[in-house]
Backbone as ProteinMPNN parsed JSONL, in Angstrom:
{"seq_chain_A": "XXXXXXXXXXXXXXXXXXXXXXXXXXXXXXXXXXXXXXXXXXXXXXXX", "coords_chain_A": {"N_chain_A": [[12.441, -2.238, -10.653], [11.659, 0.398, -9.041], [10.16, 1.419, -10.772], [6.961, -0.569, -11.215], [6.122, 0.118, -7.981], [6.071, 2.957, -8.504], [3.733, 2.947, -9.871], [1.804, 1.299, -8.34], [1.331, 3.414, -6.052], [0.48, 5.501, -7.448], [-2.053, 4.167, -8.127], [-3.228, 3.763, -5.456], [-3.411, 6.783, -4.816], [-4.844, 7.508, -6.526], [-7.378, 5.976, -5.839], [-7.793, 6.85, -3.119], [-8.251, 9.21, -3.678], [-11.072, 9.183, -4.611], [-12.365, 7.894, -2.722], [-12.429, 10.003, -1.158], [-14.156, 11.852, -2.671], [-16.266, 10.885, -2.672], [-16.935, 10.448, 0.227], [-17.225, 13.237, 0.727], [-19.32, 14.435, -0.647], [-20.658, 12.986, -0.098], [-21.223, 14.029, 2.412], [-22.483, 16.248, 1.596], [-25.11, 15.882, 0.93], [-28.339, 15.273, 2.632], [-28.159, 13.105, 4.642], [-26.559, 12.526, 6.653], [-24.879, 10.691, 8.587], [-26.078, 8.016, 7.47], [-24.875, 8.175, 4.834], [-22.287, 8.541, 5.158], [-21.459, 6.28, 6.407], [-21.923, 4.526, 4.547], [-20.355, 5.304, 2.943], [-17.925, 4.732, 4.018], [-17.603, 1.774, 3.904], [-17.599, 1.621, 1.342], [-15.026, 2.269, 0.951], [-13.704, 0.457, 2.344], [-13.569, -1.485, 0.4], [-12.504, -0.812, -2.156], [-9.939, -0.506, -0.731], [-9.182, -3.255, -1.055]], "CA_chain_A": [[11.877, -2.274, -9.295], [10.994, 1.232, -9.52], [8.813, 1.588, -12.009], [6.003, -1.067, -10.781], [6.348, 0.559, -7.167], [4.825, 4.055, -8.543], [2.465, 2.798, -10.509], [1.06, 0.888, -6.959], [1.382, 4.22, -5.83], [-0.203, 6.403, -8.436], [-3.364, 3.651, -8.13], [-3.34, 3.954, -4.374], [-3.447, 7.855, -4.571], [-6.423, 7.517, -7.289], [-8.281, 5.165, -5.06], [-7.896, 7.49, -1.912], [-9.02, 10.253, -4.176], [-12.373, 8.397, -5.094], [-13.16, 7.595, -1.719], [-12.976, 11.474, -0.741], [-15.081, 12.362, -3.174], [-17.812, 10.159, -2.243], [-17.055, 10.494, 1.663], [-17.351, 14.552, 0.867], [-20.228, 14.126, -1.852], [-22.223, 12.481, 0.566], [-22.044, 14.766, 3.466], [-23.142, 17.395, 1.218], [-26.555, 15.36, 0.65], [-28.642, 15.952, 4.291], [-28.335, 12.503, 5.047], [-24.839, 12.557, 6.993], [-24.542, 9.617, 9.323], [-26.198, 6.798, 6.715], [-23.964, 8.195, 3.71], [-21.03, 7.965, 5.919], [-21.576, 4.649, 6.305], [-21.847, 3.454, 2.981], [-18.415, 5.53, 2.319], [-17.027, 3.922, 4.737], [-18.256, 0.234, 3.458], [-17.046, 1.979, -0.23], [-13.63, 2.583, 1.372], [-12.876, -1.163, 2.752], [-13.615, -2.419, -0.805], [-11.77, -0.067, -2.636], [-9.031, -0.872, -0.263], [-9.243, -4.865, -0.999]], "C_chain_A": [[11.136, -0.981, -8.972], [9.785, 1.475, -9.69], [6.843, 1.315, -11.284], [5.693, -0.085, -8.946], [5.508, 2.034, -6.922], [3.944, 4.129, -8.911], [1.557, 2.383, -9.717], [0.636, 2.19, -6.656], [0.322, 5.534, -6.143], [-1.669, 5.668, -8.173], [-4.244, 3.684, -7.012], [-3.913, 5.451, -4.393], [-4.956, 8.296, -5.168], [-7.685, 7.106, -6.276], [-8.6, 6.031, -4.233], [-8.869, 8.775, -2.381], [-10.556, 9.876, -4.503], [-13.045, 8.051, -4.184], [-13.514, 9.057, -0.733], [-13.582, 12.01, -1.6], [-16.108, 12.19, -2.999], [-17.925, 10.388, -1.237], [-17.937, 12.218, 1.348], [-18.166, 14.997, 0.3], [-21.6, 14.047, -0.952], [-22.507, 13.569, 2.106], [-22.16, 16.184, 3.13], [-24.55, 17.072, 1.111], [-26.796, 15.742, 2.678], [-28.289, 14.447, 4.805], [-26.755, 11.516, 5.286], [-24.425, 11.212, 6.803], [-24.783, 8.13, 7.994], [-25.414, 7.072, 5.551], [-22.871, 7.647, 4.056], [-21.111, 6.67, 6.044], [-21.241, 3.969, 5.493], [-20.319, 4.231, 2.518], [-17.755, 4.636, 2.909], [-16.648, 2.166, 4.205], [-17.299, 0.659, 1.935], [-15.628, 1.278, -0.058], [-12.973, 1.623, 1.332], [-12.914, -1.723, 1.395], [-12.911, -1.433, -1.37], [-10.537, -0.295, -2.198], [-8.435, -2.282, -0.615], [-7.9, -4.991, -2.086]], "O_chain_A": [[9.968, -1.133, -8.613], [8.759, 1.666, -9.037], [5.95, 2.117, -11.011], [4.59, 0.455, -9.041], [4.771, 2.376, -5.998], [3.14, 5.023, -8.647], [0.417, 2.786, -9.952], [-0.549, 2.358, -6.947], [-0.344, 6.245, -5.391], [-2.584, 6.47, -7.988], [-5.472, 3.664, -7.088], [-5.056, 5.474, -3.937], [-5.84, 9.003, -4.685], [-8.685, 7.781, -6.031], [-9.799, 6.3, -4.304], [-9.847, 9.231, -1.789], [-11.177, 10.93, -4.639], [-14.24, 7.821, -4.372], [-14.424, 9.219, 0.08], [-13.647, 13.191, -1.262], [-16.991, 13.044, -3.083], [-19.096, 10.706, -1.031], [-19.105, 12.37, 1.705], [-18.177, 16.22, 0.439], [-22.731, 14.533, -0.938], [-23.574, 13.796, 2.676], [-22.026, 17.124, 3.913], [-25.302, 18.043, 1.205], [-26.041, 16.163, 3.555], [-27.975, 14.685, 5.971], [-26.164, 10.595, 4.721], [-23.95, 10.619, 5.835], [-23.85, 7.391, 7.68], [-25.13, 5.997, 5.022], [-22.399, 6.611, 3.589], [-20.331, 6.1, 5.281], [-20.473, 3.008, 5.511], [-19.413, 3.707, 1.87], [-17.046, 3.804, 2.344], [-15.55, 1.61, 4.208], [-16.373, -0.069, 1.575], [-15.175, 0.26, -0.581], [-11.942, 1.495, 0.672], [-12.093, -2.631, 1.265], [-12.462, -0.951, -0.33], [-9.719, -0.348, -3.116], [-7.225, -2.447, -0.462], [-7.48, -6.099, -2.422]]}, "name": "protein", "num_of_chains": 1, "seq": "XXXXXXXXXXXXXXXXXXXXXXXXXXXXXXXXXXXXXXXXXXXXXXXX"}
């Protein structure tokens, strides 16, 4: 029961990490507001 439990976990933590890279990626480019966006859009699918 365990086991499977951190591995959710561990994939969750990856995921989250992947969507702050791109969120923080993109508002280094000049073009804040429309990057943000599309992270955001990233985010919900990444989430699915």
């Amino acid at each position: 029961m365990k086991q499977p439990l951190q591995k959710m976990k561990d994939e969750k933590a990856a995921e989250d990490q992947r969507a702050y890279l791109s969120y923080s990626f993109s508002r280094s480019t000049g073009r804040r507001k429309a990057e943000h966006e599309q992270g955001k859009r990233l985010k919900t699918i990444w989430n699915r």
